[in-house]
N, C-alpha and C positions, 0 to 999 in steps of 0.2 A: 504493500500500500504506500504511494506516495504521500510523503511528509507534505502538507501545506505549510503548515506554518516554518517550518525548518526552509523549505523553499525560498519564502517570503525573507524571512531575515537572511540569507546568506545571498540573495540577489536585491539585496537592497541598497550595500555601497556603489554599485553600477547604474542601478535604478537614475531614468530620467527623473528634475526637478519636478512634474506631476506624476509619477509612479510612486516616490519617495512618499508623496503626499497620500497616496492610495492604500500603499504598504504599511506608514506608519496607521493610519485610521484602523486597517482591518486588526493588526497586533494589538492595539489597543483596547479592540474590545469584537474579538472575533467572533464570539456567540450574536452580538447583537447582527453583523452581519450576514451571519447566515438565513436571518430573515427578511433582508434586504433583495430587491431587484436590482438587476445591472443599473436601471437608472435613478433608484433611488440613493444607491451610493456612488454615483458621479453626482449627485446633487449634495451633499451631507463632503464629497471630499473635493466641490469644484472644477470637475474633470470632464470628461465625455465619457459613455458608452465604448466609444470606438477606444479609449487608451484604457480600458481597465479589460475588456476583451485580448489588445493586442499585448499588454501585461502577465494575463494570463497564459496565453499561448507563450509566452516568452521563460515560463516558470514550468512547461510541459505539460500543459493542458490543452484540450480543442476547444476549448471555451471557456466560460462564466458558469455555466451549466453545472459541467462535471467540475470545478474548480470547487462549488458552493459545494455541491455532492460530496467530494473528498476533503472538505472544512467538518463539514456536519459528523460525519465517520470518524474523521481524527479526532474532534471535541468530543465525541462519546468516549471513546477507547481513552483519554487521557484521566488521570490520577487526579482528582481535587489534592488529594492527601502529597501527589509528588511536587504539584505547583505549589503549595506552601514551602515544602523544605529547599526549592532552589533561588530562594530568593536571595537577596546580593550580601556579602558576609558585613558585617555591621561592627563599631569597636563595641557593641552594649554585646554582643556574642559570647556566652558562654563555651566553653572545652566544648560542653554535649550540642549546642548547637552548632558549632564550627563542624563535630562531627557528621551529623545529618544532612548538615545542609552540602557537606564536601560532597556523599556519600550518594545523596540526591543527584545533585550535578552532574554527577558521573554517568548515574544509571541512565538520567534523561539523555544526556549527548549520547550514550550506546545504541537505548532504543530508536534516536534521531539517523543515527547513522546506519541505522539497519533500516530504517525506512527509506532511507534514499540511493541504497545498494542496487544500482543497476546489474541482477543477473545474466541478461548475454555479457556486458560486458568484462564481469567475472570469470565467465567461460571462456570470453576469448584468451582473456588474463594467461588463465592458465596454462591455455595451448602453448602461449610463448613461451611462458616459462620452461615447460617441459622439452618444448624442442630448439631449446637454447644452447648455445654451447658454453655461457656462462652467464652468471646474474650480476651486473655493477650496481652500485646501491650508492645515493646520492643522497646528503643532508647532514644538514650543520645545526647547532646550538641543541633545543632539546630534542630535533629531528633526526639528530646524528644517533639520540640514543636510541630510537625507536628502529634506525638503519642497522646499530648493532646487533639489534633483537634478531631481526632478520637474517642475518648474517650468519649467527648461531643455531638458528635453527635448522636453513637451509641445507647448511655443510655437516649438521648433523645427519641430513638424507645424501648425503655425498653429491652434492650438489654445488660445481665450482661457483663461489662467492665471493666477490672483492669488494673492500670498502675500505678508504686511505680517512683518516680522520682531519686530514691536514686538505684545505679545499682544492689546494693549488695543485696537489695530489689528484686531486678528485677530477680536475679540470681536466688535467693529462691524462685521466684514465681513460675519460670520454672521445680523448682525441685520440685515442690508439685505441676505441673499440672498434670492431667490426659487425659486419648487417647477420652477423652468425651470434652474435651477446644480445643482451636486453639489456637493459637499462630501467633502473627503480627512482623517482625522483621523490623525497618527503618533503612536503613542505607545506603547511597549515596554509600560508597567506597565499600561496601561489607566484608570491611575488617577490622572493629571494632571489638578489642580484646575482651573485652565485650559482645557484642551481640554474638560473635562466642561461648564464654564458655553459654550463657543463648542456643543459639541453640544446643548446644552437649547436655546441661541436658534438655531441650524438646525430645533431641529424644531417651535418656535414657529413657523416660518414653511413648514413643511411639506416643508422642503429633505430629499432622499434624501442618505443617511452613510454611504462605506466610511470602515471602520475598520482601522487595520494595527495589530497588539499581541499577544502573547505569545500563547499559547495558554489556552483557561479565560474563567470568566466574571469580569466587570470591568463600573463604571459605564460606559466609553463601549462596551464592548461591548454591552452590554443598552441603549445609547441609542442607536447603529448599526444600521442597515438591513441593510447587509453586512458581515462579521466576514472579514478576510483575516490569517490567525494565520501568526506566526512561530517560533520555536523559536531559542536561545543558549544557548552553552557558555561563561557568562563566567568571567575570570579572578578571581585574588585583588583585583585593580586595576577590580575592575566599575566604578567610578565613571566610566571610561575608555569604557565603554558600545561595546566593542570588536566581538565578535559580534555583538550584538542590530544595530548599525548594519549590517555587512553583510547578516546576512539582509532589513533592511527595505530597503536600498538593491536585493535582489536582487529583492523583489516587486514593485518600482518599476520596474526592469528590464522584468520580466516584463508587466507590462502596460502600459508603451509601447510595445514588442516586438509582442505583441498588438493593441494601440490601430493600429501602425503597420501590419502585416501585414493589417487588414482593407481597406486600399487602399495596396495593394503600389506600383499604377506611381507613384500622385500623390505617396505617401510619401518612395519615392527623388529625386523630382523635390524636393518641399519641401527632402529633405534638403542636396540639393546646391544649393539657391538660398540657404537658412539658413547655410551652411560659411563661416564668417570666415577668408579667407586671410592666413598671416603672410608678411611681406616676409624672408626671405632675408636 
């Protein structure tokens, strides 16, 4: 089921000045919208008909129609009890509330980010992966660590994986991969300088790009092959990069999980040859 409202906030830094106006109104009070006509709410947010239709389609809907449809669906299935706990961390916040509220946040970006997991292109994901001749793994600051993950997982399925920590490393890797590698790019904002110059020299050399990053369009998104969107509920402390890290740590999950389960018996075998046992 496509996420609305997740939709709406991660295509709204891009949003024209009357979409912004469109976007902020429905976020604000989306139950009352869904009882609204297309023209009642171009009247209520100053708009037309025609920009709140062509909004829609621009957020992956064929209308207003199905748009309201999959508002009304989302706002059932949602938690009164999880909107409470993710609200913004406060200095009156207790230990216990700091905890719930972390806890919340979390849960909500997971569930957001499984809402807007396009399956084909997971499938494709993993073709490539699999008939790859090796994985380059791309991201810096707290994306570099979420590249690590990766990294260790994969070459626990004996699966060639490289990742330089150092970017200028990383740039070179890109310029000496071949249209026979992949290439993994991490990056929440889509819009790391860095990772966009390692994407231009991947596709100088013809190498295919999954991309992990926020939802919405972005440089390495439009220089990416394959777009694997996430969705985060960060706190007042976003610097902390708290949410966005678990949901891309959770798509990294998801397709080693995948990667692994398309050769179940060898996987488990690798797995248990890979297991570093500790001495007691």
């Amino acid at each position: 089921m496509i996420s609305v409202l997740v939709k709406l906030r991660e295509y709204s830094p891009q949003a024209s000045p009357t979409e912004k106006v469109i976007i902020k109104y429905i976020l604000e009070d989306p139950k009352k919208v869904t009882k609204m006509t297309v023209y009642t709410l171009s009247e209520m947010t100053f708009s037309s008909p025609a920009s709140i239709i062509r909004m829609c389609k621009k957020i992956g809907f064929s209308g207003f129609k199905e748009f309201i449809k999959a508002l009304i669906y989302e706002l059932a299935m949602r938690s009164n009890q999880q909107e409470e706990h993710i609200s913004d961390i406060s200095k009156q916040d207790t230990i216990e509330d700091i905890v719930n509220k972390v806890t919340y946040r979390n849960i909500i970006s997971l569930e957001d980010s499984k809402n807007i997991i396009d399956i084909d292109t997971l499938g494709k994901c993993l073709n490539l992966l699999k008939n790859s001749k090796s994985i380059c793994l791309f991201g810096i600051g707290s994306s570099l660590n979420v590249a690590k993950d990766a990294q260790q997982k994969f070459m626990r399925l004996n699966k060639n994986c490289k990742l330089n920590e150092d970017w200028h490393l990383q740039l070179l890797t890109a310029r000496n991969m071949s249209n026979n590698d992949i290439g993994i790019i991490i990056s929440y904002s889509g819009q790391t300088i860095e990772m966009i110059e390692c994407a231009k020299a991947m596709k100088e050399n013809y190498v295919k790009i999954i991309s992990i990053t926020k939802y919405g369009l972005s440089p390495i998104v439009e220089l990416s092959d394959y777009n694997l969107f996430v969705a985060a509920h960060e706190s007042t402390f976003r610097s902390g990069a708290m949410s966005s890290r678990i949901s891309q740590l959770n798509i990294i999950d998801i397709l080693y999980t995948c990667f692994a389960n398309t050769e179940y018996e060898k996987s488990l075998e690798l797995i248990a040859k890979t297991h570093i046992r500790k001495d007691k």
